[in-house]
N, C-alpha and C positions, 0 to 999 in steps of 0.2 A: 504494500500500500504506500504511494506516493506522499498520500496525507496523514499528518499525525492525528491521535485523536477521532478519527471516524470509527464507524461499524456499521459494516456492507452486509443487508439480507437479502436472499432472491430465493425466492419459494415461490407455488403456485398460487397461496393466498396475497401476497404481497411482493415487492422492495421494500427493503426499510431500511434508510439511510440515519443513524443516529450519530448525534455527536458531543465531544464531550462537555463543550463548552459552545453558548450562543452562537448561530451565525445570522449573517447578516442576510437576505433574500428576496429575490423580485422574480415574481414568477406571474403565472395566467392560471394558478394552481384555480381548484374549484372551491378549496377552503385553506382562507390565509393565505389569498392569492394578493399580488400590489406587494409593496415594499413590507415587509415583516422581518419578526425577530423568531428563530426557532430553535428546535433541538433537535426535531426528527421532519424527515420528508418521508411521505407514506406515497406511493403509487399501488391502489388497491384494484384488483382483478373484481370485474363483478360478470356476470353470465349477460350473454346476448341477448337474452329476452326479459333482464330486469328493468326498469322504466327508471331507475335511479332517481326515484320522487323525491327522495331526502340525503343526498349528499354528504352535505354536512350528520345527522345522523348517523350512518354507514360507514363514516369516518371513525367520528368519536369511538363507536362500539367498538372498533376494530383497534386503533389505540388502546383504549382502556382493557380491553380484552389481551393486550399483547404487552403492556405495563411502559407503554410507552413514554418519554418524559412529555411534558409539554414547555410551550405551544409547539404543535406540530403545524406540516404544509402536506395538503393531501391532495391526491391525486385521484382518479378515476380511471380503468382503462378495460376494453375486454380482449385485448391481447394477452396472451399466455404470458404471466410473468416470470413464469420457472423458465422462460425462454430470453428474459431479459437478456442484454449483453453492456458489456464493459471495455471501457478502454481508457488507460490510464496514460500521461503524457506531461514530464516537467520542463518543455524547451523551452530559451528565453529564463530559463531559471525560475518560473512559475509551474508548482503542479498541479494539472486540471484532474479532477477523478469523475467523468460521465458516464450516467447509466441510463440506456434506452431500453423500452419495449416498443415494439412494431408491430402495429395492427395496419391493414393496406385494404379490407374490402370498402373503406368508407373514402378511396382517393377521389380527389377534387381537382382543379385548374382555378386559381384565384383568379377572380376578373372575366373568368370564363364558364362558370358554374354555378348557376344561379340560385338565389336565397332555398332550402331546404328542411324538412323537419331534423331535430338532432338524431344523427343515429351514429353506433359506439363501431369503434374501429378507429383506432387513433396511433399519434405516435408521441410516448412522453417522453421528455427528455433532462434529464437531472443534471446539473455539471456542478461538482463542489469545485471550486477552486483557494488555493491556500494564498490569498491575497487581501487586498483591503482597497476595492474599487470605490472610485468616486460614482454618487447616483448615477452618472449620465454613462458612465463608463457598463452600467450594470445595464442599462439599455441598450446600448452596444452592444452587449454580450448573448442578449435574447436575437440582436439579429444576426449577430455572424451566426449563433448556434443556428437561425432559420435557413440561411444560406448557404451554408453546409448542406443541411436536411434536403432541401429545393436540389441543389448540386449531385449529390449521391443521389435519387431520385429521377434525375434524368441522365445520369454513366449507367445506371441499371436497368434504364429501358423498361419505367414502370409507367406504363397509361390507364388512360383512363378507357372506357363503355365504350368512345366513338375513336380510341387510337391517339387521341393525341396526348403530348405531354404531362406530367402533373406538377401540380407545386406542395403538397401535402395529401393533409386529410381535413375534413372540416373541423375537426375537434385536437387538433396538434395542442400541445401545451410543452411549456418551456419553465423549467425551473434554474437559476441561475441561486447557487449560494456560496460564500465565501467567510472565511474562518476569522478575517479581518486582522490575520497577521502579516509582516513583508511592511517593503512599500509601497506609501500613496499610488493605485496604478488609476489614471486622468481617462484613459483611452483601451475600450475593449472592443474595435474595430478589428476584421482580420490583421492587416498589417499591422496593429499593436502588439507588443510583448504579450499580456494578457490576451488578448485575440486570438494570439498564432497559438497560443496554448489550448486554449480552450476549443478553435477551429482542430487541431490535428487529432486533440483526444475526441473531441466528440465524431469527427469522421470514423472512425476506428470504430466506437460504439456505435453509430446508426448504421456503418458499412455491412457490417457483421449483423445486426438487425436484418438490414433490408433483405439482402441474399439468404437468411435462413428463414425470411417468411418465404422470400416467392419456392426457395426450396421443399418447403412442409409444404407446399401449394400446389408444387408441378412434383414430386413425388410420390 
C-alpha cells in the first residue's frame, strides 16, 4: 500500500475504504456527497431490481452493521464489487490509491443521449491520494479522473445501442479524497504533479475494470 494509514475492503457486499485519520473529500457520492470531512468511503453493491428508494438509509444500515467509523461517503453501485479493481501509483512523488467498479449496461454519449429515467449500471471511482489539494485543485481532480474514464472508454471500443462512441454511464460518480499531508498541491489538472498521479493510477484501475466487464460479457 502506497498510503499510510488506509484499509482497503473488496467483497461482494461492498468497498470499504477506511482511514485512520480525517480526510478531506469532494465527490458526486449519493451520501456526503460536495466537499466533506470522512473516515470511510462505502461503495455499496445493491441488486438490479432494487428501486434504491432510500439511499441514505441503505447506507447507514450497512455502516452501522459493519462498525464502521463515521462520517462516512457512500456510494451506490450494481456492478459486482468483489470485481472491483485497483491501481496504485506514486509519480511526481504523490501517491494516488484508486479503486473502481465497472458496471457498462447503462452507457450513455453526453450531449448525445437524451434526458432518461435513472437506471443502475454505473462506474464508481475512488482515488485517495496522500496530498493536501487546494478546493479548486480537488475539482481538477474529479475531471482528469472523468477524462481518463471518457479516454479508456473509447481505446476499448465500448459503444453504445446505435454504434457510436460513449462518454460514460448516466450515473458515473467520482470520489476524490486526500489524507491532507505533503504539500500545498494548487493544481490537479493532468499535466499537474497531483494530476499525473492521480490520471496514471486511476487509468490502471478503470483499464482493468473496463476489459474484465466486456470480458464476463463476451465470455
Amino acid at each position: 500500500m502506497v498510503i499510510g494509514g488506509l484499509a482497503v475492503r473488496i467483497g461482494p457486499e461492498a468497498v470499504v475504504i477506511v482511514a485512520a485519520q480525517f480526510l478531506r473529500v469532494l465527490s458526486s457520492a449519493v451520501h456526503g456527497g460536495g466537499l466533506a470531512s470522512a473516515r470511510a468511503v462505502v461503495n455499496l453493491h445493491v441488486d438490479k431490481d432494487d428501486p434504491c428508494a432510500d439511499p441514505a438509509g441503505m447506507l447507514a444500515a450497512y455502516a452501522h452493521g459493519a462498525g464502521l467509523p463515521e462520517p462516512f461517503v457512500g456510494l451506490l453501485t450494481g456492478a459486482w464489487t468483489e470485481h472491483a479493481t485497483v491501481g496504485e501509483e506514486d509519480g511526481a512523488g504523490i501517491p494516488a490509491l484508486p479503486v473502481a467498479t465497472v458496471g457498462l449496461s447503462n452507457r450513455i454519449a453526453a450531449g448525445r443521449t437524451p434526458v432518461s429515467d435513472w437506471t443502475r449500471g454505473t462506474i464508481n471511482t475512488i482515488v485517495v491520494v496522500d496530498a493536501d489539494p487546494e478546493p479548486s485543485a480537488f475539482v481538477n481532480a474529479v475531471i482528469t479522473v472523468t477524462e481518463v474514464n471518457a479516454l479508456l472508454l473509447q481505446e476499448a471500443g465500448v459503444r453504445d445501442t446505435a454504434g457510436g462512441p460513449v462518454s460514460g454511464t448516466s450515473t458515473d460518480a467520482v470520489v476524490i479524497a486526500a489524507t491532507g499531508r505533503g504539500g500545498r498541491a494548487r493544481f490537479g489538472g493532468p499535466a499537474s504533479e497531483l494530476g499525473w498521479s492521480i490520471a496514471q493510477a486511476a487509468r490502471r484501475a478503470l483499464w482493468a475494470g473496463i476489459r474484465g466487464w466486456q470480458e464476463r460479457k463476451n465470455g
